[in-house]
C-alpha positions in Angstrom: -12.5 -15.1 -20.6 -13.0 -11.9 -19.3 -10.9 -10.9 -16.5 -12.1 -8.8 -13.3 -10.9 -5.2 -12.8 -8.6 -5.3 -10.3 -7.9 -1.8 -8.4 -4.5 -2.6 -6.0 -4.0 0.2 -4.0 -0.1 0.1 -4.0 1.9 1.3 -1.3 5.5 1.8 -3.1 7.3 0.3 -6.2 9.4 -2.9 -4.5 6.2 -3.9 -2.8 4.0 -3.9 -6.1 6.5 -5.9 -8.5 5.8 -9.4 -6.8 1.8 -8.8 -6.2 1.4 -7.1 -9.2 3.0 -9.7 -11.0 0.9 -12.6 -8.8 -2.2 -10.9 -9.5 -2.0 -10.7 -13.5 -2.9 -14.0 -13.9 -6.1 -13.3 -12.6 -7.0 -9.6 -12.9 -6.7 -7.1 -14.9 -4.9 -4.8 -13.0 -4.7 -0.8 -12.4 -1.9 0.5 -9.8 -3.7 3.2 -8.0 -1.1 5.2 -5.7 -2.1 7.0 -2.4 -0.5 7.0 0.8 -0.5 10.1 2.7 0.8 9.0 5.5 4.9 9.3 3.6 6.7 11.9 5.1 9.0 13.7 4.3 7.1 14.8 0.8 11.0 13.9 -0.6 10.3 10.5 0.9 6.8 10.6 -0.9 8.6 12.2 -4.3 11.1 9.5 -4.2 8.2 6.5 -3.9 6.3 7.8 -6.2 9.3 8.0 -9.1 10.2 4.7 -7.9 6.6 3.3 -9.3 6.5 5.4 -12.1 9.8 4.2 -13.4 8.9 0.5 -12.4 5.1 0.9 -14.0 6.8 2.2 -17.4 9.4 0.0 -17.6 6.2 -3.3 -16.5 4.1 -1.6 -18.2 1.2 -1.2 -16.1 -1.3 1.1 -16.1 -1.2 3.7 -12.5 -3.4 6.0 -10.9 -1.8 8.5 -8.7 -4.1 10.9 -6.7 -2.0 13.1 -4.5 0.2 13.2 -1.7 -2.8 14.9 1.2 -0.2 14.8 4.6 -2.2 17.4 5.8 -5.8 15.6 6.0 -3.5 12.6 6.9 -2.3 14.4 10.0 -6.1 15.5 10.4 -7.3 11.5 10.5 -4.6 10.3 13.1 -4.9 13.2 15.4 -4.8 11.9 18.9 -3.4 8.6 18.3 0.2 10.4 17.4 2.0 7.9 20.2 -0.4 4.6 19.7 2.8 2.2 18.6 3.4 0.8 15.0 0.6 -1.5 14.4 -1.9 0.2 16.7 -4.8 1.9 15.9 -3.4 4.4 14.3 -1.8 1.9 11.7 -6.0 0.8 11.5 -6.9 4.3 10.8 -4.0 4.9 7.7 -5.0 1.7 6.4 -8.8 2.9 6.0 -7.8 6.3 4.7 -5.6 4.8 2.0 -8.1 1.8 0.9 -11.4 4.8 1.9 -9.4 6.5 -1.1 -9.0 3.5 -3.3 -13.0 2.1 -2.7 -14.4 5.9 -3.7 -12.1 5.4 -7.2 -12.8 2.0 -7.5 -16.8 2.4 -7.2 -16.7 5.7 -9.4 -14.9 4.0 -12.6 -16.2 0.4 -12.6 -14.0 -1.7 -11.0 -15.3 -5.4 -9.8 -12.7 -5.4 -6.8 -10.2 -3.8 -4.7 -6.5 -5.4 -3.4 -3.7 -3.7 -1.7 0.3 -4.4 -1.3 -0.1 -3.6 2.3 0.1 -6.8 3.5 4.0 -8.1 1.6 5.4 -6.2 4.5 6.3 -8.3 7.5 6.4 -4.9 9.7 2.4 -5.2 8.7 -0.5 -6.8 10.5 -2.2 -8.7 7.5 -5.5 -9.2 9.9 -5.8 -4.9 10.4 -5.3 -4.3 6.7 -8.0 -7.2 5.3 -10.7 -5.7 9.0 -10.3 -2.6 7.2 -10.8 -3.8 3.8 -13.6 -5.9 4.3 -15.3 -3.5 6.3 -14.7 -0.7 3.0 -16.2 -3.7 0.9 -19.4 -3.9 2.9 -20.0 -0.7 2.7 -19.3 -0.3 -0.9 -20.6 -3.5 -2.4 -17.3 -3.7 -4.1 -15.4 -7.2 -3.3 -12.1 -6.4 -1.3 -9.2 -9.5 -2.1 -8.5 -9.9 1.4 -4.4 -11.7 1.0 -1.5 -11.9 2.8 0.8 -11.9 0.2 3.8 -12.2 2.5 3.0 -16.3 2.9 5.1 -18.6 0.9 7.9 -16.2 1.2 6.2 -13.1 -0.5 8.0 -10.6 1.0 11.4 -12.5 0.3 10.6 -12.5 -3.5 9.3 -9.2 -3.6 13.4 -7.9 -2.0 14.5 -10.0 -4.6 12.7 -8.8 -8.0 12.8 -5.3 -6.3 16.9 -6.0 -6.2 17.2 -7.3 -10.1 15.0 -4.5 -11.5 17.3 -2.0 -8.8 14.5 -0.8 -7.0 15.5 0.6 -3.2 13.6 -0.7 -0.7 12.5 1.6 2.0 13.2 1.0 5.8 10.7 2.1 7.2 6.3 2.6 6.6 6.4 5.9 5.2 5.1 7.8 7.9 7.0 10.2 10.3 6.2 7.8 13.4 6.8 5.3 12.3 10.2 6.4 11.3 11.2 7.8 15.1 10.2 4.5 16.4 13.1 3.2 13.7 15.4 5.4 15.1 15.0 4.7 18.9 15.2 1.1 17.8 18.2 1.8 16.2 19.6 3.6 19.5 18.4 1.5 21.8 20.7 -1.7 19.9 
């Protein structure tokens, strides 16, 4: 039986072992890293070695295009104090899976996934709007999942733990990481 192509836009390494892993049984699956929105570019660095180390030592096959803060910036301008989740959480999900549709469309792939929605800090129903809306467009099928149900996101911590992967604590993007920090102060 032939197996789909599976593109899974992947948003760092501890997110990707458990839906990589899920997703294997079904797809044949390519890793395809983009997210922009990481700042500082160490921050981005240090999440895209994670993967790398994690996709050699899985060995699965990864596409990394680029880090691109600065068009990032561009997309989001305006909606710089919209809280985590709000639109501007709608617009860097589109960007990221905009990204993975163009690749996806351009070297044959059936479908298109993304780890987006392991994270609890995540709204499952803006990632799959966005991804569904990409997929229309495209007339590439988008796997809209929430892959945190059936404690997802608590397997994910704990493969991520056993193969010594850090999990970040926070998005990725310089907002989202203030609004960590007055969180923090406010406790």
């Amino acid at each position: 039986m032939n197996k789909k192509k599976l593109l899974l836009h992947i948003c760092c390494g501890p997110c990707a072992v458990y839906v990589v892993e899920k997703l294997e049984a079904d797809y044949e699956v390519t890793g395809f890293f983009y997210n922009p929105n990481i700042h500082p570019l160490k921050e981005y660095r240090f999440r895209e070695d994670e993967l790398k180390r994690v996709a050699k030592l899985k060995n699965w096959k990864v596409v990394y295009m680029g880090h691109e803060m600065d068009r990032w910036f561009a997309r989001i301008k305006g909606y710089e104090k919209e809280p985590e989740r709000g639109k501007r959480c709608s617009i860097c999900f589109h960007m990221r899976l905009e990204k993975a549709f163009a690749y996806a469309k351009a070297n044959g792939f059936n479908i298109v996934a993304s780890t987006l929605s392991i994270s609890p800090y995540k709204v499952t129903k803006q990632i799959n709007e966005e991804g569904e809306n990409l997929a229309n467009a495209s007339g590439i099928e988008f796997l809209a999942e929430n892959f945190k149900r059936q404690g997802g996101f608590d397997i994910c911590r704990k493969m991520a733990h056993d193969l010594e992967i850090k999990h970040q604590d926070y998005c990725g993007c310089v907002f989202s990481k203030v609004e960590k920090k007055l969180r923090e102060r406010q406790r």
